[in-house]
C-alpha angles and dihedrals in degrees: 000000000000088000101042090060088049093057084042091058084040098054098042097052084052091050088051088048102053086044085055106046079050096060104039077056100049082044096056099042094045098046079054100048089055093056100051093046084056096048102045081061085063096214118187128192116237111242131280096264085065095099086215097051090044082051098059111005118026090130084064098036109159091354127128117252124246113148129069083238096064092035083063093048090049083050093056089039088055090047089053095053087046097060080049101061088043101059093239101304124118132221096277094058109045112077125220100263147046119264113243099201087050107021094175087064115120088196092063119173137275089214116092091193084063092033119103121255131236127212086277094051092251116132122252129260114244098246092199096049092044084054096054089050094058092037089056095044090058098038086059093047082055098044089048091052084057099049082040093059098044084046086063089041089051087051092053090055097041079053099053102043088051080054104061092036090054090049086040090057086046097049093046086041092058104035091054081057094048086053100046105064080034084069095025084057088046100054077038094064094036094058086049095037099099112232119240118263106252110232110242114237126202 
């Protein structure tokens, strides 16, 4: 039993090894390929005198991102333009299409009847809310490069951490074993080891 318990540690810490080694693996490439997704898109900040660029990324001001930290601050910096151009209103409250009674209006209408017409006749997008649209769709695809990048990280550290505890189960597995025939060879030589004579007394 005592062995078998031995192989069994053995062949756990292996097994969390290997897993390890997996992970730290999965984490690396992945933290790389992140990065070089981010960096094919060739992304610059806009420079320091952008309040929304002084706001969130000052330290990166007219630098090219390639890191999912600064993809998450371009994504609040493009959130920020994107209020702006708003005027302040978000999605919810800007309609489809442009008013026609107050055509500089970022908020527009939902109804067509009230919409203004193009040459065709066919209301008129609303330009601010189709910005925010885009605006939001890229600012995802950055945000997600950011959770996607402390995901890999979180699988370094998962994989380290397998790792030690895999060499940990096999040190403790072998060194129970090492101990074991220690103390079986010492109960060995005291059973051959002969017992002095006692000396009769009278």
């Amino acid at each position: 039993m005592r062995k078998l318990f031995v192989i069994g540690g053995v062949v756990a810490g292996v097994v969390l090894v290997a897993f390890g080694v997996a992970a730290i693996y999965m984490g690396v490439d992945g933290r790389a390929t992140v990065r070089d997704s981010i960096k094919q898109e060739q992304i610059v900040f806009g420079a320091a005198d952008d309040p929304a660029v002084a706001k969130y990324a000052s330290q990166w001001a007219e630098e090219p991102l390639q890191t999912g930290t600064q993809a998450r601050a371009f994504a609040q910096i493009m959130h920020e333009h994107a209020l702006e151009a708003s005027g302040g209103l978000p999605y919810a409250q800007m309609g489809r299409f442009v008013s026609a009674d107050d055509p500089e209006s970022p908020a527009g209408t939902s109804d067509e009847t009230a919409a203004l017409m193009d040459e065709q006749g066919n209301p008129v997008s609303n330009a601010a809310r189709n910005t925010w649209v885009t605006a939001t769709a890229l600012s995802t695809a950055l945000n997600v490069s950011y959770m996607a990048e402390q995901m890999a990280l979180f699988g370094i550290v998962v994989g380290i951490a397998l790792l030690l505890s895999g060499i940990g189960f096999i040190i403790l597995a072998l060194g129970g074993a090492l101990r074991s025939r220690e103390t079986e060879t010492e109960v060995a030589a005291s059973k051959t080891t002969p017992r002095p004579a006692v000396a009769a007394t009278g």
